[in-house]
C-alpha positions as CSV (number, residue, x, y, z in Angstrom):
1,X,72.6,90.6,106.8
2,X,73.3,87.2,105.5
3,X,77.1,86.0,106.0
4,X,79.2,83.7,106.3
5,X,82.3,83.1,108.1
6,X,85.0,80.7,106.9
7,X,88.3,79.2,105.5
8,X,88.8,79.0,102.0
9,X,91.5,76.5,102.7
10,X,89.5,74.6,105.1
11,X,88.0,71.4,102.8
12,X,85.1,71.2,105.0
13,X,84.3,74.4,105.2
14,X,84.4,74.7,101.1
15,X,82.4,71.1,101.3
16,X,79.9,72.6,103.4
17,X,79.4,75.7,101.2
18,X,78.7,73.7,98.4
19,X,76.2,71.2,100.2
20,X,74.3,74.7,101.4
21,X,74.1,76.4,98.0
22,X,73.9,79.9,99.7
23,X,72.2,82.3,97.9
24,X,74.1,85.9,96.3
25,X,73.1,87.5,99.0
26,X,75.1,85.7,101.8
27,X,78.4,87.7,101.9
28,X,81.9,85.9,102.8
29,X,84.6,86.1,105.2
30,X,87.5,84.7,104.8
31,X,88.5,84.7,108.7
32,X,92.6,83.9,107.9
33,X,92.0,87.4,105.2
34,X,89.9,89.8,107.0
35,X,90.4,88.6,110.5
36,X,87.0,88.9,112.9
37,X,86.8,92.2,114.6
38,X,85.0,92.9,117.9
39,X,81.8,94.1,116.4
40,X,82.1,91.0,114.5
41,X,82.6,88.6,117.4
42,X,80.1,90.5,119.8
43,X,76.8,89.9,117.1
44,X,78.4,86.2,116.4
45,X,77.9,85.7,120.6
46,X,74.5,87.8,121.0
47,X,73.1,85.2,118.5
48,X,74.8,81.8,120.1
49,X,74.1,83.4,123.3
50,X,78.2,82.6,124.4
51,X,81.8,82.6,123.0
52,X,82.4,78.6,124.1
53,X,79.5,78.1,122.0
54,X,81.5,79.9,119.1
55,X,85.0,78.6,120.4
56,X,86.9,75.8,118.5
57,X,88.1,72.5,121.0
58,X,89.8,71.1,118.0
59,X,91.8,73.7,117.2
60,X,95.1,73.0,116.8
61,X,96.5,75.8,119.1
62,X,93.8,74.3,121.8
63,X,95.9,71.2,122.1
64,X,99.3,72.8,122.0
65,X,98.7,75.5,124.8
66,X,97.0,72.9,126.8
67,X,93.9,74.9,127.4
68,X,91.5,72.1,128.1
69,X,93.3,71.9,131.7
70,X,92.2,75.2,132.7
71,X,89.4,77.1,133.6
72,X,88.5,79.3,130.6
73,X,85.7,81.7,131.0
74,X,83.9,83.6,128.4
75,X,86.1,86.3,128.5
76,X,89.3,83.9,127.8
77,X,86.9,82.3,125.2
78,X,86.1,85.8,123.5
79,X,90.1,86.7,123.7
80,X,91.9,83.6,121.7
81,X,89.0,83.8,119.5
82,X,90.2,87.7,118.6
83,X,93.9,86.4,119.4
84,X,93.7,83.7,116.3
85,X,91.6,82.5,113.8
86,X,91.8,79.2,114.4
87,X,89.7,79.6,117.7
88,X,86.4,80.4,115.4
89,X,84.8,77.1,114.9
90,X,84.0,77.0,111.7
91,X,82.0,77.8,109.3
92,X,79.6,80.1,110.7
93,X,76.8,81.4,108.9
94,X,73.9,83.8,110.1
95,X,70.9,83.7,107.9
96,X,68.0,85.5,108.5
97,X,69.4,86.1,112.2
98,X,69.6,82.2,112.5
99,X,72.9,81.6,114.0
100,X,74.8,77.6,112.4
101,X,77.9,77.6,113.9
102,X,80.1,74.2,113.2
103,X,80.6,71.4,110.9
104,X,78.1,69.1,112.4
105,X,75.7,66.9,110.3
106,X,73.2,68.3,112.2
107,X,74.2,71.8,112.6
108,X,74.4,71.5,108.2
109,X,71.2,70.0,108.0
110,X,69.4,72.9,109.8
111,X,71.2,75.3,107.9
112,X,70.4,74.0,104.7
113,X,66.5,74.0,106.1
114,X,66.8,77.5,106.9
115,X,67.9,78.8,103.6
116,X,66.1,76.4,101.5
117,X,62.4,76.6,103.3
């Protein structure tokens, strides 16, 4: 299954959607509508292979409950991501059980590769 997780009222995220052209069969997930379940979260971290990997450091929340002074473990990681939306670093898309998680350059460029090849 081809999806996509983001924000419709994220600008990047709806920049980066347009840069990818994703193909019909790419579902979407507005994480602020339909909030990321467990079942969700637990495919997102068997592809990125951890939940710090899928976690947001720019979140807003991030800075205001002073989390990057203590010791957050995968669990605590997995947690505010269910706990808030904002957590999810954003966008995420799977594609052909390719993981891009982010906004990077980089992390674009390889996902528009993978759906374009």
């Amino acid at each position: 299954m081809n999806k996509i997780y983001y924000l419709k009222t994220c600008n990047t995220c709806m920049r980066i959607i347009k840069e990818l052209d994703l193909p019909q069969d790419v579902i979407f997930q507005d994480i602020k509508e339909t909030p990321i379940t467990v079942k969700q979260l637990e495919e997102l971290h068997n592809l990125s292979g951890s939940y710090e990997a899928l976690f947001s450091k720019r979140a807003k929340l991030y800075k205001e409950m002073d989390l990057k002074n203590q010791a957050l473990e995968e669990t605590d990681y997995k947690n505010y991501i269910l706990e808030h939306y904002t957590f999810l670093s954003r966008p995420v898309l799977i594609y052909n059980n390719q993981i891009f998680i982010g906004n990077s350059k980089k992390n674009v460029a390889a996902a528009k590769e993978a759906i374009h090849e």
